[in-house]
Each structure stands twice: as structure tokens, then as C-alpha cells.
Backbone as CSV, one residue per row, in Angstrom:
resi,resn,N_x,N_y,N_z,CA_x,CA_y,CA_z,C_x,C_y,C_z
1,UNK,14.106,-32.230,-7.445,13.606,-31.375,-8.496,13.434,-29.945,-7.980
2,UNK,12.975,-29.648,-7.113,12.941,-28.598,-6.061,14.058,-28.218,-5.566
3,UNK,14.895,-28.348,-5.226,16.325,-28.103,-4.837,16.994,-27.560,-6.869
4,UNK,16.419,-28.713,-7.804,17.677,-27.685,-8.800,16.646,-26.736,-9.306
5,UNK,15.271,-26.441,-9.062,15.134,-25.385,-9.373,15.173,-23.791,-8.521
6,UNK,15.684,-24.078,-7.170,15.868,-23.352,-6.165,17.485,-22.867,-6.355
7,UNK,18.314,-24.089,-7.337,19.568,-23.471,-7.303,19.681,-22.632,-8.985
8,UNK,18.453,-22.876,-9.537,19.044,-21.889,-11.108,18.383,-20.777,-10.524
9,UNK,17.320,-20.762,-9.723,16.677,-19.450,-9.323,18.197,-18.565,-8.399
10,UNK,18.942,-18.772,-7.425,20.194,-18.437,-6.991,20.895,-18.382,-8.174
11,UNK,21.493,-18.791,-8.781,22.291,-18.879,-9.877,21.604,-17.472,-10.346
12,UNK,20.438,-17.068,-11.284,19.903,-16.290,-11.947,20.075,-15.084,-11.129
13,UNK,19.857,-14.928,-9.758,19.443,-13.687,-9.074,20.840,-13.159,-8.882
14,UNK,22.486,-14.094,-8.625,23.499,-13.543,-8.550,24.042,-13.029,-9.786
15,UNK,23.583,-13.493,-11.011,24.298,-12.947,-12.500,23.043,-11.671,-12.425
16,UNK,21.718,-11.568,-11.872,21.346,-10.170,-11.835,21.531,-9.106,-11.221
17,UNK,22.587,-9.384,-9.820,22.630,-8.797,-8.672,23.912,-8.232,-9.662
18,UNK,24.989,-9.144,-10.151,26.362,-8.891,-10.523,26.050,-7.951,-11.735
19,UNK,25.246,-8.079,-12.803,24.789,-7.152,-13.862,24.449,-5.738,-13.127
20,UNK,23.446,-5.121,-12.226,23.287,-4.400,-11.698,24.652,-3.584,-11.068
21,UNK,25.169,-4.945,-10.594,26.424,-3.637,-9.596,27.081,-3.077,-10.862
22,UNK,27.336,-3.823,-12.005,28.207,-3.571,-12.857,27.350,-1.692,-13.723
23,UNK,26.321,-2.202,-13.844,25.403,-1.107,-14.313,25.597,-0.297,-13.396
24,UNK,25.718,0.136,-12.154,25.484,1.173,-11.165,27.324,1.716,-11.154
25,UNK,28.098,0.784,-11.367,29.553,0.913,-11.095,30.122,2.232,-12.851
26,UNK,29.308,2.017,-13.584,29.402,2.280,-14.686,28.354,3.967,-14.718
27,UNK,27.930,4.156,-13.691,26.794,5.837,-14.203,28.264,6.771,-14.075
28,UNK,28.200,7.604,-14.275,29.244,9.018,-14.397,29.187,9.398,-13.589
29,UNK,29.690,10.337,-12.622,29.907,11.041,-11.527,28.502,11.841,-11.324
30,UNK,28.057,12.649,-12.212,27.489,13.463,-11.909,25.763,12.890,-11.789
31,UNK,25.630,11.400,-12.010,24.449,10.517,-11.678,24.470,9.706,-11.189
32,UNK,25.772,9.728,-9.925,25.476,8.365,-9.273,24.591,8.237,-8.848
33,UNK,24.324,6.830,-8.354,23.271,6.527,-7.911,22.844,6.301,-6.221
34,UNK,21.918,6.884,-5.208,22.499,6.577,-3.900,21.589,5.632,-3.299
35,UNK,22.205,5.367,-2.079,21.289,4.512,-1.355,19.812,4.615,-1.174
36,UNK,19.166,3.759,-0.398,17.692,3.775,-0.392,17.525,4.508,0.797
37,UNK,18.858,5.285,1.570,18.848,6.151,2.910,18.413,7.363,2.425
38,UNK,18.236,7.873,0.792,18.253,9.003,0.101,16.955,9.896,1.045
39,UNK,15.738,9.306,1.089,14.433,9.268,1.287,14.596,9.925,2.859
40,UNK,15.542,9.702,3.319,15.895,9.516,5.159,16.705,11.114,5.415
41,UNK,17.572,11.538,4.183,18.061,12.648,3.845,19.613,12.410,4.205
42,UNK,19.741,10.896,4.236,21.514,10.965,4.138,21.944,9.960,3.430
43,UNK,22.376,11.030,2.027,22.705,10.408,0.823,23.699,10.108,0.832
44,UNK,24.319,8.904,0.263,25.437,7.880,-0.194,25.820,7.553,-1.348
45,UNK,26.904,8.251,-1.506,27.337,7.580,-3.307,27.761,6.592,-3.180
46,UNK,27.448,6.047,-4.560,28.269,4.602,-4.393,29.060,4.808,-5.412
47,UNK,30.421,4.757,-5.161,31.851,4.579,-5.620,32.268,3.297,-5.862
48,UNK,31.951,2.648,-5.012,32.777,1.386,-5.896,31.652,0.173,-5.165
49,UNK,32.661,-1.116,-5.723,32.040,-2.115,-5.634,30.826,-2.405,-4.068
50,UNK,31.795,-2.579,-3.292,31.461,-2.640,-1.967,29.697,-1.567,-1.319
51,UNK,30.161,-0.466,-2.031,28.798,0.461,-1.872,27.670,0.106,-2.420
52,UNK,27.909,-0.424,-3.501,26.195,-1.227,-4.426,26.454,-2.208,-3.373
53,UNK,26.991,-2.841,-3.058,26.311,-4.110,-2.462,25.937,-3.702,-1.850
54,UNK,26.308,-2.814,-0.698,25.388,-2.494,0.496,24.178,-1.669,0.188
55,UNK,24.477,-1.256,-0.617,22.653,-0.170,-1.454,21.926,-1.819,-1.466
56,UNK,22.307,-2.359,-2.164,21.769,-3.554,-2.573,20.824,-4.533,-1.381
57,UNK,21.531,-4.586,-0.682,21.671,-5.491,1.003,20.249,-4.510,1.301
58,UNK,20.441,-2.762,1.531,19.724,-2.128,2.143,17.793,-2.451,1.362
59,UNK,18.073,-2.275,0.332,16.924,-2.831,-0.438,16.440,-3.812,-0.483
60,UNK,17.202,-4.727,-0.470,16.580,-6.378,-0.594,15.829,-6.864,1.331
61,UNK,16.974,-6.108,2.094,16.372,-5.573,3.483,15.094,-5.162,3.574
62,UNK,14.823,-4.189,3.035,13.007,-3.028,3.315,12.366,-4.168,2.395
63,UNK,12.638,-4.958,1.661,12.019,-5.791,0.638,11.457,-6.727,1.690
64,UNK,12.252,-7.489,2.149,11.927,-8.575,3.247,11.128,-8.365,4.077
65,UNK,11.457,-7.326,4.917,10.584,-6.624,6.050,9.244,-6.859,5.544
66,UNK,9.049,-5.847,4.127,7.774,-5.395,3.936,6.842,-6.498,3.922
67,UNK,7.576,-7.782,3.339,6.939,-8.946,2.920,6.698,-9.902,4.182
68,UNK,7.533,-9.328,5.244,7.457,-10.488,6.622,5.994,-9.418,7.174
69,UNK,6.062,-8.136,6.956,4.659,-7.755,7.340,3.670,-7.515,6.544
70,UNK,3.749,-7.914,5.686,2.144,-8.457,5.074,1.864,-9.496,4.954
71,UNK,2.985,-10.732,5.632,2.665,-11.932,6.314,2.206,-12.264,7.389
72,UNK,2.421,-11.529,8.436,1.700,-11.388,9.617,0.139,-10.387,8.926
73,UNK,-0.308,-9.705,8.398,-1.007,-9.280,8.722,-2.530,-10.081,7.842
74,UNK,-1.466,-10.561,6.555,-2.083,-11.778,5.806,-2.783,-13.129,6.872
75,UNK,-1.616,-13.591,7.347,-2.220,-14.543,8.706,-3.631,-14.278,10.019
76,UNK,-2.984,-13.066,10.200,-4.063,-12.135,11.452,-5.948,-11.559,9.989
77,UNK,-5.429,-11.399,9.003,-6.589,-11.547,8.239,-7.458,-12.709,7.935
78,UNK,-6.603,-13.744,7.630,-7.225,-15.093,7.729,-7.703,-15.360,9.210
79,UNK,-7.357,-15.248,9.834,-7.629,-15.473,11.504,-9.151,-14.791,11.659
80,UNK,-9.303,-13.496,11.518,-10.552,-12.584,11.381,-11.761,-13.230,10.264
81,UNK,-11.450,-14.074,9.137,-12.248,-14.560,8.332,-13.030,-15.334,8.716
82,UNK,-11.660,-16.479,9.483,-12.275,-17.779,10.487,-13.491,-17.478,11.091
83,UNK,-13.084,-16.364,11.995,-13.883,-16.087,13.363,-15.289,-15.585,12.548
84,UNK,-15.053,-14.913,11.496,-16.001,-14.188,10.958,-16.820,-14.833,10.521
85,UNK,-16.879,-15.801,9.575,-17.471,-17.378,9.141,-18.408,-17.623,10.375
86,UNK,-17.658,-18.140,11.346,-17.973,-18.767,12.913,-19.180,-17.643,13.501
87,UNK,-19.051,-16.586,13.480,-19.844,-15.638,14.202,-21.273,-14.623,13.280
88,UNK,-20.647,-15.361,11.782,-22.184,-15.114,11.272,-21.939,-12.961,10.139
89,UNK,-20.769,-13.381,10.845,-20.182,-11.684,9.862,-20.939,-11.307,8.440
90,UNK,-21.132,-10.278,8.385,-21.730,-10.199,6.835,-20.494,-10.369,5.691
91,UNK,-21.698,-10.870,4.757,-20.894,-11.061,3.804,-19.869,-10.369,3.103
92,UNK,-19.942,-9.112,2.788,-19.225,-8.160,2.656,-18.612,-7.968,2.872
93,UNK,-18.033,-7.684,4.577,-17.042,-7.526,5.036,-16.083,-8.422,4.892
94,UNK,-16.542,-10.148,4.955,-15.648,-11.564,4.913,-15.220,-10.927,3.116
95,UNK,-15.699,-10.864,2.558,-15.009,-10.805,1.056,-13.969,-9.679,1.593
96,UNK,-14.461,-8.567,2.285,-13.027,-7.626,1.843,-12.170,-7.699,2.658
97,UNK,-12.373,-8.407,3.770,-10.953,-8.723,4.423,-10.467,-10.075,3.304
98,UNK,-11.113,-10.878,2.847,-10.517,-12.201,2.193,-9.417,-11.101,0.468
99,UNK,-10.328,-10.090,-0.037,-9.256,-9.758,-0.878,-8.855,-8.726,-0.569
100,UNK,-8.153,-8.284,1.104,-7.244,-7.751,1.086,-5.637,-8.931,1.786
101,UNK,-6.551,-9.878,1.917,-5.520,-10.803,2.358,-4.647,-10.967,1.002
102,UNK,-5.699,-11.740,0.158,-4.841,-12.099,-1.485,-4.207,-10.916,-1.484
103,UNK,-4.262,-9.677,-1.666,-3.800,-8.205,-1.973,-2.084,-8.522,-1.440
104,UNK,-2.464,-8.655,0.061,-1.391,-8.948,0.915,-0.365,-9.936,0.603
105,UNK,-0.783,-11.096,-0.021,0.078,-12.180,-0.137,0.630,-11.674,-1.231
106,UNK,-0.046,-11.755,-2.448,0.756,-11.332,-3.449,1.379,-10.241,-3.776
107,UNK,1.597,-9.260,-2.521,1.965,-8.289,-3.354,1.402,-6.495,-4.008
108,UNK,0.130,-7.170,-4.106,-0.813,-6.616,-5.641,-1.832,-5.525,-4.992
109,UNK,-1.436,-3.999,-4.589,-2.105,-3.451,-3.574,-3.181,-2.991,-4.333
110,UNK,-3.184,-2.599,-5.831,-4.139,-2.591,-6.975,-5.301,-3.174,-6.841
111,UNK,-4.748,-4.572,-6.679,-5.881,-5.340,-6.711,-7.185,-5.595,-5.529
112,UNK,-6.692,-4.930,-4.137,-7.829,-4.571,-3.247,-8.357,-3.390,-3.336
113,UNK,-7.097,-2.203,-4.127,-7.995,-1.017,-4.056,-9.202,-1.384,-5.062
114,UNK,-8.821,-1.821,-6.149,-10.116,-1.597,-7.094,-10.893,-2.537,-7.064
115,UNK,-10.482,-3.673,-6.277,-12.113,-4.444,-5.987,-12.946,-4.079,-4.382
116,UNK,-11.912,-3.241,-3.916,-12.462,-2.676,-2.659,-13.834,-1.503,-3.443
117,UNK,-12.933,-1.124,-4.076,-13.872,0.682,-4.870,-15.345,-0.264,-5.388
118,UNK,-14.936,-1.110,-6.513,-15.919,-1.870,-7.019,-16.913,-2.429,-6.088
119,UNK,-16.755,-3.174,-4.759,-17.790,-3.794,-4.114,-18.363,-2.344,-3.653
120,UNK,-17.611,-1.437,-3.395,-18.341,-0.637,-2.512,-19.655,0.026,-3.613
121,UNK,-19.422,0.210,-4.691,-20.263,0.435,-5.578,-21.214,-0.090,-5.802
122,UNK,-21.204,-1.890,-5.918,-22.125,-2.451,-6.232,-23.257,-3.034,-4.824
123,UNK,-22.628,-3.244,-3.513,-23.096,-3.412,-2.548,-23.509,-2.211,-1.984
124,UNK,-23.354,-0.996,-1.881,-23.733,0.226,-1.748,-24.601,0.658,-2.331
125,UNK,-25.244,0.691,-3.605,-26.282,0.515,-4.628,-27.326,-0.633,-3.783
126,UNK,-27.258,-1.936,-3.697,-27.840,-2.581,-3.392,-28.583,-2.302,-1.849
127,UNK,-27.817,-1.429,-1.188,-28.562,-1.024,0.268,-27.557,-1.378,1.260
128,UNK,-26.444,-2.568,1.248,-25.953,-3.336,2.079,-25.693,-2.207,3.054
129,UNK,-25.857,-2.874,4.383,-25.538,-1.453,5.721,-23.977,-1.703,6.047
130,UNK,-23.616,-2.940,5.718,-21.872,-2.971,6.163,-21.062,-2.107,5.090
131,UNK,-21.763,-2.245,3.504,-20.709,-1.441,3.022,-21.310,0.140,2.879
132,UNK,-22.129,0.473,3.713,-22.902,1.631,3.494,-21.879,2.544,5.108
133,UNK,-21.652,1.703,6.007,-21.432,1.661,7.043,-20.025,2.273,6.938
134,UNK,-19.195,1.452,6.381,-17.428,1.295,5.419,-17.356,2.886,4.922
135,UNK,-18.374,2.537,4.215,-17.926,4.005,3.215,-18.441,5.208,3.904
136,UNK,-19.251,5.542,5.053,-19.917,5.947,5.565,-18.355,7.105,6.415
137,UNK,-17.677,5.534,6.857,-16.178,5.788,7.883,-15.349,6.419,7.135
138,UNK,-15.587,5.979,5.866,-14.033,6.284,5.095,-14.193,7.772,4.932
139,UNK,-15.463,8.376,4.507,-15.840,9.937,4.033,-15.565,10.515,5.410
140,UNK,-15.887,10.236,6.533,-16.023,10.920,7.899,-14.077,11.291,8.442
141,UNK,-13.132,9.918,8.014,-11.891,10.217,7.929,-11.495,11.198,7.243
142,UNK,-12.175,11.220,5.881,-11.382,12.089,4.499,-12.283,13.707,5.239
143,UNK,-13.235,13.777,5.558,-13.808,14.528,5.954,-12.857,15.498,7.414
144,UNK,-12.207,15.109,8.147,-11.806,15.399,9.136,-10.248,15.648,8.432
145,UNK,-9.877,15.303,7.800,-7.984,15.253,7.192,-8.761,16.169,6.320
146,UNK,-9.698,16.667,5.805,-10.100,18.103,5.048,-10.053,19.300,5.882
147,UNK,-10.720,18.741,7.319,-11.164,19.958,7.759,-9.731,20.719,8.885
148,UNK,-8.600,19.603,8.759,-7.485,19.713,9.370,-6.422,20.401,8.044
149,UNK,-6.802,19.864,7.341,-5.844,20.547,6.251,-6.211,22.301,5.782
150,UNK,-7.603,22.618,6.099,-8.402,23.547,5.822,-7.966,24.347,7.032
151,UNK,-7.462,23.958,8.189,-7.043,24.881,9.268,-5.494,25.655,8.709
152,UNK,-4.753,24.668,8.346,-3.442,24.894,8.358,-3.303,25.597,6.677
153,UNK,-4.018,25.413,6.224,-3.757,26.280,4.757,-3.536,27.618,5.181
154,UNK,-2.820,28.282,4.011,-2.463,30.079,4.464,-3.448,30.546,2.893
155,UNK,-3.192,29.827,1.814,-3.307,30.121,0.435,-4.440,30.263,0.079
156,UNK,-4.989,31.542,-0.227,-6.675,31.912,-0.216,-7.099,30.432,-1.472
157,UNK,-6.356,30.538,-2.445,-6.737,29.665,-3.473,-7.274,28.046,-3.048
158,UNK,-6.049,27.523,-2.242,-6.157,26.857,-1.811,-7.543,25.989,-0.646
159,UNK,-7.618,27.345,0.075,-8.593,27.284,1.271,-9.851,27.295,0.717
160,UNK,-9.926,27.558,-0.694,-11.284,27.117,-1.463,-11.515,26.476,-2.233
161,UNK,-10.347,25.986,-2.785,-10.685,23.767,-3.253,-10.824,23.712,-2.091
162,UNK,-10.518,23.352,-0.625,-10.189,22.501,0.475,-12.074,23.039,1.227
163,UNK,-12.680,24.021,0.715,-13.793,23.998,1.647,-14.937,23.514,0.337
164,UNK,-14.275,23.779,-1.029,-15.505,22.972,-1.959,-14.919,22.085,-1.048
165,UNK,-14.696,20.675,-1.381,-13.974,19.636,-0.865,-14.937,19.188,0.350
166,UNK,-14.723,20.125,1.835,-15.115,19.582,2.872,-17.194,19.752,2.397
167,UNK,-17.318,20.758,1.674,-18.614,20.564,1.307,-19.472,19.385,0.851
168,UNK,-18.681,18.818,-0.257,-18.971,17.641,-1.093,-18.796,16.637,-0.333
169,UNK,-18.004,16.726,0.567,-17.856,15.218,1.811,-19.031,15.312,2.162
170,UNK,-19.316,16.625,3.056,-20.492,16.535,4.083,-22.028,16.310,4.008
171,UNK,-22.553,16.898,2.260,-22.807,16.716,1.327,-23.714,14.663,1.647
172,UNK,-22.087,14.409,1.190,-22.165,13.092,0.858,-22.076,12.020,2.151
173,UNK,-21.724,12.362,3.076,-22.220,11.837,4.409,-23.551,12.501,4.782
174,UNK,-24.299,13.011,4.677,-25.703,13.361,4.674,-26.656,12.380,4.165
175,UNK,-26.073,11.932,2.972,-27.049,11.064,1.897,-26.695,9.554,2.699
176,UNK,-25.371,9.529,3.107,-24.965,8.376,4.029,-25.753,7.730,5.093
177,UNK,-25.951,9.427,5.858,-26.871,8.707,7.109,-27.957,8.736,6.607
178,UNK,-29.057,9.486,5.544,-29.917,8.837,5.268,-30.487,7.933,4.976
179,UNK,-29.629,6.935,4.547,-29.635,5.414,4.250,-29.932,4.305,5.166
């Protein structure tokens, strides 16, 4: 049962792979479409058959990768939960490594940012020192990539969003360590 639904899933993905080349074989000259090397700055038309596939190959490639490493890092997260369980970790932290694992498996990077944002809200309110701690790090990062970006600006305009900015961080790491 598993095997014929593993072969309509193949079956399905080659009449989509073959629809696609046909769609990409079909844009006009002046929109082809290029490889995923575009990003890298050495663009590739694809002319004929042979070139989508390899656009194709190159994509389904960075696809794999991405997914073999948020499998390792999915695994090495579960690993940290274990230990974390075992060693008495706060609670907090075990939830947000546990939904950035789910995040990881499925895919769904949405779904840790905004339950990451959300706990930090509601456990942050409540006093918790791990997520007081978290968010404490995260402002002190954004805080320092302000005060680095604030060097290298030339643009008067600019250099004063970027010092409101480092204000309201510092501001807000103040109220941090008061906590």
C-alpha cells in the first residue's frame, strides 16, 4: 500500500516537473527564466530542454540540503530537550527549543517566530528570568548591529532613525536589567 502510494506520488511529481519544463521552454526571449545561480551573479538562460532540467536539479538540490540541515539541527534540538528535562532546565526555554524543533521539521519558520514573539510576551509579563534573560540577549545583539550600522552610515537622515533606534534599544535594556 505504501509502495503504490510512493509510486503515484513519482508519477505526479514527473507530469509536474514535465509541465514546468514545458512552461519555462515556452517564456519569450526577453523573460527567460534563469537559474537559481542568478542570486550568485552568474546568470543562465535556459534555452532549451536540457537547461530547465538542470535549473531544476539545481533547486530541488538547495531544497534537499536545506531540509538535511534542519534535520540535523531538528535531532541536535531534541538531544538538548532530553538533557534539558534530565538537568531540571526551565520551562521556557524546553518549550522554545521544543517549537523551534517542530518549526524545523516542518518547514514552518512562521510558526517559531510567532510563538517565539508570543511566549516572550506572556512569560516576560509574568517575571520569568529565562525569558527576561532571552530577550534581554536579543536587544543587546540588535543593539550592537545598530550601533555598527550607525558607524558606517554617511546619510545625515539616516544616522537619525539609526540613533532614535539605538536609543529605544538602550532605553529598553535598562528596564531589562531592572528586572
Amino acid at each position: 500500500m505504501a509502495l503504490e502510494a510512493l509510486k503515484r506520488y513519482a508519477i505526479e511529481q514527473n507530469q509536474a516537473t514535465q509541465a514546468e519544463i514545458e512552461k519555462l521552454l515556452k517564456n519569450d526571449v526577453q523573460k527567460r527564466p534563469t537559474s537559481d545561480e542568478k542570486a550568485r551573479g552568474n546568470i543562465k538562460t535556459l534555452t532549451n530542454k536540457n537547461d530547465v532540467i538542470e535549473g531544476l536539479l539545481e533547486r530541488l538540490t538547495a531544497t534537499y540540503k536545506e531540509q538535511q540541515d534542519n534535520i540535523k539541527k531538528a535531532g541536535q534540538l531534541r538531544a538538548d530537550i532530553n538533557k534539558g528535562v534530565q538537568a531540571g532546565e526551565p520551562i521556557y526555554k524546553l518549550l522554545l527549543k521544543a517549537i523551534e524543533c517542530i518549526s524545523l521539521m516542518t518547514g514552518d519558520k512562521l510558526f517559531y517566530e510567532a510563538n517565539k514573539a508570543n511566549l516572550q510576551t506572556i512569560y516576560g509579563v509574568l517575571g520569568e528570568p529565562a525569558a527576561i534573560e532571552i530577550e534581554r540577549n536579543e536587544v543587546q545583539e540588535r543593539l550592537n548591529r545598530l550601533k555598527a550600522a550607525y558607524e558606517k552610515e554617511k546619510e545625515p537622515g539616516a544616522k537619525e532613525r539609526i540613533r532614535n533606534a539605538i536609543r529605544t534599544h538602550e532605553d529598553k535594556l535598562k528596564n531589562l536589567n531592572l528586572t
